[in-house]
Structure formats: C-alpha cells, structure tokens
C-alpha positions as CSV (number, residue, x, y, z in Angstrom):
1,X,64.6,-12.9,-52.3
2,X,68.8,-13.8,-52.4
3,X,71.5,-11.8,-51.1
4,X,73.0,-9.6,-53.9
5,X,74.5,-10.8,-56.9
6,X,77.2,-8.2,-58.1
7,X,78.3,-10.2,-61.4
8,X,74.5,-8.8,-63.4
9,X,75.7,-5.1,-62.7
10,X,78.3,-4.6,-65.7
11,X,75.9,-5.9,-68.0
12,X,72.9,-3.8,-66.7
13,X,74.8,-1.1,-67.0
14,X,75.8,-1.3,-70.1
15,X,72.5,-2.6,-71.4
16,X,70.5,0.9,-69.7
17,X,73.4,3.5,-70.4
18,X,70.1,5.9,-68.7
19,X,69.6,3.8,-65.6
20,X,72.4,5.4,-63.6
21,X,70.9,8.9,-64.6
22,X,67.4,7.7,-63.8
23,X,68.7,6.6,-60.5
24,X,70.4,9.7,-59.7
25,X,67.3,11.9,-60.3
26,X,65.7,9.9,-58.0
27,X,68.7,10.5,-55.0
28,X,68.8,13.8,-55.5
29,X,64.5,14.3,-55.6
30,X,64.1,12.0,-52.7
31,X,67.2,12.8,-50.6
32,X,68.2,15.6,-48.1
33,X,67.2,16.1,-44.6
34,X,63.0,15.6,-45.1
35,X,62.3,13.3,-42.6
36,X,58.8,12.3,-44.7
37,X,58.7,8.3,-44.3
38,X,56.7,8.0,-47.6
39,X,59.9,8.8,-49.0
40,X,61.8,5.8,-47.9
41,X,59.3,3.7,-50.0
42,X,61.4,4.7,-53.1
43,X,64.0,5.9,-51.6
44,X,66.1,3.3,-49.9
45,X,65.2,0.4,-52.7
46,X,67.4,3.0,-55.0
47,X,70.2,3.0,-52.5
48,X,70.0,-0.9,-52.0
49,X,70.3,-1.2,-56.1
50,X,73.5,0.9,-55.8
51,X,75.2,-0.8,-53.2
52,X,74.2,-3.7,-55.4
53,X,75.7,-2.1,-58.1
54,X,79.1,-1.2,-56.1
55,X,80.0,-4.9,-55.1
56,X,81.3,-5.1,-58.7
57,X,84.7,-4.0,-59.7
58,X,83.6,-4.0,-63.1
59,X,80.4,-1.8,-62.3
60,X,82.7,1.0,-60.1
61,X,84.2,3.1,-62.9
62,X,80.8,3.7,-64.2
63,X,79.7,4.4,-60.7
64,X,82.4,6.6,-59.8
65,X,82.2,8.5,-63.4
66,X,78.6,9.4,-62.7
67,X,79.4,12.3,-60.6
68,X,75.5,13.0,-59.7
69,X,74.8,9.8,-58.8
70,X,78.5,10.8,-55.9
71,X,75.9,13.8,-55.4
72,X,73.1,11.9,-54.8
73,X,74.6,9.5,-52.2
74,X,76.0,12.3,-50.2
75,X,72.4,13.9,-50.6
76,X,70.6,10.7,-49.5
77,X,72.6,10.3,-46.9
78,X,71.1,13.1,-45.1
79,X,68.5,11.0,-44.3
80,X,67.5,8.9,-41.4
81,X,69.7,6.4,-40.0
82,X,69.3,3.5,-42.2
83,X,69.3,5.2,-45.4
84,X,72.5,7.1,-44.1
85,X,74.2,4.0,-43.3
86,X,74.0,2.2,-46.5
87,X,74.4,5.3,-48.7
88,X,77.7,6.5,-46.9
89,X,78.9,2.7,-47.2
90,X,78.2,2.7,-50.7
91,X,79.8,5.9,-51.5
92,X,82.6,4.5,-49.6
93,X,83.0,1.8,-51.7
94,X,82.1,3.6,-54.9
95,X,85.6,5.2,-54.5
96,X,87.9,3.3,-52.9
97,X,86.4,-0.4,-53.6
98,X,85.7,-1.6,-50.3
99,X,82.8,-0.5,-47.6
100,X,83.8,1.3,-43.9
101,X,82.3,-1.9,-42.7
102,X,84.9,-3.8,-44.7
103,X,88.1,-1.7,-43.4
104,X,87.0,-2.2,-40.1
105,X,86.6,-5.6,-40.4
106,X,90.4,-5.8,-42.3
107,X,91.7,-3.5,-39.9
108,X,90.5,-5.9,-36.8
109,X,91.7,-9.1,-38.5
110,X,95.2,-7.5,-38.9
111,X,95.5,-6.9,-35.8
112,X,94.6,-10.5,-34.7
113,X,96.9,-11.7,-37.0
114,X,100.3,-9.3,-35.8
115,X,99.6,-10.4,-32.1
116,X,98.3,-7.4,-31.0
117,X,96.2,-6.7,-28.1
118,X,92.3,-7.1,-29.2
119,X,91.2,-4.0,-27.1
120,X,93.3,-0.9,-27.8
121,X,92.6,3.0,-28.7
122,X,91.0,3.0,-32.3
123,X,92.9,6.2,-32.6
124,X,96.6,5.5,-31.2
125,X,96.2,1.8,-30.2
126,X,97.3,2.8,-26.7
127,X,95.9,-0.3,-24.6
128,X,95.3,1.7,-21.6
129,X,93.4,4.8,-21.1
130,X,92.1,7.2,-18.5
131,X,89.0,5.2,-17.2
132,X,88.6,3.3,-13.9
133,X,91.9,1.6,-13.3
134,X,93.6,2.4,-16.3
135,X,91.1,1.1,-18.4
136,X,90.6,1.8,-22.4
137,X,86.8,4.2,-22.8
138,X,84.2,2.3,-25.1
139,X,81.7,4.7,-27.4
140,X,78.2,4.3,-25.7
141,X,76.5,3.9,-28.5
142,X,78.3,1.0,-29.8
143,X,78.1,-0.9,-26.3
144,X,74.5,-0.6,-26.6
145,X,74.3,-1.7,-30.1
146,X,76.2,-4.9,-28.5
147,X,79.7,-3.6,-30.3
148,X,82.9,-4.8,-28.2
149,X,85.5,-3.9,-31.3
150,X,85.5,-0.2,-30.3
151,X,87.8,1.1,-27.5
152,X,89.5,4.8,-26.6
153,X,92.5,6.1,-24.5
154,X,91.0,9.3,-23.7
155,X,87.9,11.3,-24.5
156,X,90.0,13.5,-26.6
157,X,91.1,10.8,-28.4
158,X,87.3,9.7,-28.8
159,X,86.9,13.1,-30.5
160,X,89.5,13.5,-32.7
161,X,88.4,9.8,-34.3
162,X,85.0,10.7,-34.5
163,X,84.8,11.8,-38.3
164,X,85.5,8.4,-39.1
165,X,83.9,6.6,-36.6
166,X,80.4,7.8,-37.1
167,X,80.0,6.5,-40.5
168,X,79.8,3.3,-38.4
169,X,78.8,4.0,-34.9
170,X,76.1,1.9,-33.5
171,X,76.2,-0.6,-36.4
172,X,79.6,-2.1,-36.1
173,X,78.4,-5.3,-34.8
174,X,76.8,-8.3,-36.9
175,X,73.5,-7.7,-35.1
176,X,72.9,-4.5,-35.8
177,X,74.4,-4.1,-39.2
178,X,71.1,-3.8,-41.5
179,X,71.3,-6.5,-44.4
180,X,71.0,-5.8,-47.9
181,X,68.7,-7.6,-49.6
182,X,67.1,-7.4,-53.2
183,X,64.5,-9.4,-55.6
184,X,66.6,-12.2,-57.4
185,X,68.1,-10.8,-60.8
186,X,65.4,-10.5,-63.6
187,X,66.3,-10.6,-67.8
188,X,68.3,-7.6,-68.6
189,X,65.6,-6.3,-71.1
190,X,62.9,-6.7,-67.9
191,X,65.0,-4.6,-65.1
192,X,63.5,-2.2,-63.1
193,X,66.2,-0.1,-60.1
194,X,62.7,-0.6,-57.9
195,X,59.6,-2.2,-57.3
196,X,56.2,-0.6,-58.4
197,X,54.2,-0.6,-55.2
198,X,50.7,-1.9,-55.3
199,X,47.7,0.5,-56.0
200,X,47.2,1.5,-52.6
201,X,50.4,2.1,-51.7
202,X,50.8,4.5,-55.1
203,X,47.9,6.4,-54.1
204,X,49.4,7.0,-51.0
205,X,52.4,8.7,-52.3
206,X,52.4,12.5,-52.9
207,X,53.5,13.0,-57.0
208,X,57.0,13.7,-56.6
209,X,57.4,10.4,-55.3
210,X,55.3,8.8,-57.9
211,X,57.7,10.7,-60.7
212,X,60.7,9.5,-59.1
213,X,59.5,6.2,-59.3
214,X,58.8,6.5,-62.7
215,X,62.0,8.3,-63.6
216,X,64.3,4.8,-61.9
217,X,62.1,3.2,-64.5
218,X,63.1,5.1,-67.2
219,X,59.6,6.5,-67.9
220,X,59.1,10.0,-68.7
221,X,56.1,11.5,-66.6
222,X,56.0,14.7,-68.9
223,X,52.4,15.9,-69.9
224,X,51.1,13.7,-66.6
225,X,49.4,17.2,-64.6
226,X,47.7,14.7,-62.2
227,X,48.6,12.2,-59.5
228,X,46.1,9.7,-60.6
229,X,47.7,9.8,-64.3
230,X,50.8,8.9,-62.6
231,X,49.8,6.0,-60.3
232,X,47.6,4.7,-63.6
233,X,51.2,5.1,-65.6
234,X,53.2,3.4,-63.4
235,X,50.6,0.3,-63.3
236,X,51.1,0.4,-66.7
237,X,54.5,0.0,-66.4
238,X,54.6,-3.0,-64.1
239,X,51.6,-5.0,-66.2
240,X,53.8,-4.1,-69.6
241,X,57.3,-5.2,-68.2
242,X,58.4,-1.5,-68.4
C-alpha cells in the first residue's frame, strides 16, 4: 500500500473516458442516507479513488466537468461520518483546488506568520470571549477529538460559523484526520476504481452492491437476473484483469 500518487490520474482518465461515469453510478447507487454498512465495502474505496483523482490539477477539469460525479459526492456524503468527511473534502477540492483541511491549515499558518495571536474567534478573530474570565469558547467536539486550533468569542459566534466548521469538526487535528490510502498504481490497461472482494465477502453483498461493483469496473451486469451470476462475473473479472 503507498500514499496516493496524483501524477497517474490524467492519464487514467484519459485512457477510460467511461471510468468517471462508472464511478458516478456507483456514488449515486451506493450513497444517500442508508446507514447499511455492506455498503461501505464499495462505497468508500470509490470515494478514496476520487480524492485520488482530485490531488491532480491536471485531473480537476475532468472532475469538475462531470457534473454527476459533483452529484454523487454530495449524495455520498450523506453517509456516515467517514465517508462524509472524505467526500465533502474532495468535492471541496474538486472546485476550488484545495481540501477544507488544506484552508484551515493555510489559514492557521498565516496567522503564525502575521504575528497574530494563535487562539482567537474562528469567526471575528476576537481573542477574548464570554467564557470564564474573558476567555475565548472551544467547540466540544473538537477538544475531544484532541483539536486545540478551534476557538469562539461567543456562542453566537460559534453558530453563525458553523456551516463551515462542520465539514471539519472533530477531525481537525492530525490524529483524528482519517488517512487516505490506496493499492500502489497498476498499468493503465489493468485499472480497476476498486477492489473485487474475495468470494465470501461477494456473497455477502446484496445485488445492487455487486452491480455497482461491476459498473466502477466498467462491466455491464445486463442479462445477470441472479446474485450468484454476478459474484461468478465479477470473479471473472479479477482472474481476467477486467
């Protein structure tokens, strides 16, 4: 396993002109607010391969072109916590070339580097609020996830910046932002968006899954009526490099 490698996007994309469509069939099947954990098993490996995808500049106009694969990000994000995470990143960055995670990061350092005060209200960057002696408030969540970077005046103040801070809340610390992590690049000709899961683990999806897996493939399930054609497809697949 490496870290991702955003240079093979461009040329993957070019290569499978259908990949992006495959992988927004599979968002949009998968995503929403079904909490169904077998799911995820497809699910978040497409979201990984996007965010991938997004750490390109050469990859984002494609990206940002495909508007259901915008539609599927926002669906997916509907998810559980850690698929919501990485899907609102990469939509973030998708559009404007750089992650929340990113800005925040940029946004902290510039304010190291002008001099200012390292505590101060992430909304009006007063450094002194309305708690105990004057002191700035600090979002719960983020001082349990170990966070120290996030700091209000007033609870009004907490409110009116929550649109933006809850794409990040909880995870804005090193420890408790999720890595992303994929199988070392493969030839071109030989790329799959996902892994094929093994026998058991195919049996133990229900058939939309199993179609969605097949779709990020680029394999047509048409004329497959049961779930064991499927799984038997898909092995296919992995044994015949796709």
């Amino acid at each position: 396993m490496v870290m991702f490698q955003p240079e093979v996007a461009p040329p993957l994309i070019a290569a499978r002109p259908g990949m992006l469509d495959g992988l927004a069939w599979v968002l949009l099947a998968l995503g929403g607010e079904d909490d169904d954990k077998s799911g995820h098993a497809v699910l978040f490996p497409t979201v990984q391969a996007l965010s991938w995808m997004a750490g390109h500049p050469a990859a984002r106009p494609a990206l940002k072109g495909h508007a259901r694969i915008r539609e599927g990000l926002r669906y997916a994000a509907r998810r559980v916590r850690l698929v919501r995470v990485v899907a609102e990143d990469t939509l973030e960055q998708i559009e404007t070339g750089s992650t929340v995670l990113q800005k925040a990061a940029a946004a902290a350092a510039a304010r190291s580097e002008a001099g200012l005060p390292s505590k101060a209200c992430a909304e009006c960057g007063a450094t002194g609020g309305e708690g105990s002696g004057g002191r700035l408030l600090q979002c719960t969540r983020c001082k349990a996830a170990g966070c120290r970077a996030v700091y209000y005046c007033s609870a009004a103040h907490q409110k009116a910046h929550w649109p933006e801070h809850k794409k990040v809340c909880g995870y804005t610390s090193s420890k408790s932002i999720p890595s992303i992590v994929i199988p070392a690049p493969q030839p071109v000709e030989h790329w799959t968006p996902t892994h094929v899961p093994s026998r058991e683990e195919l049996e133990a999806m229900g058939a939309r899954q199993l179609k969605a897996l097949l779709a990020a493939r680029g394999v047509s399930s048409e004329g497959l009526l049961e779930k064991s054609e499927l799984v038997e497809k898909l092995l296919a697949t992995r044994e015949g490099g796709g």
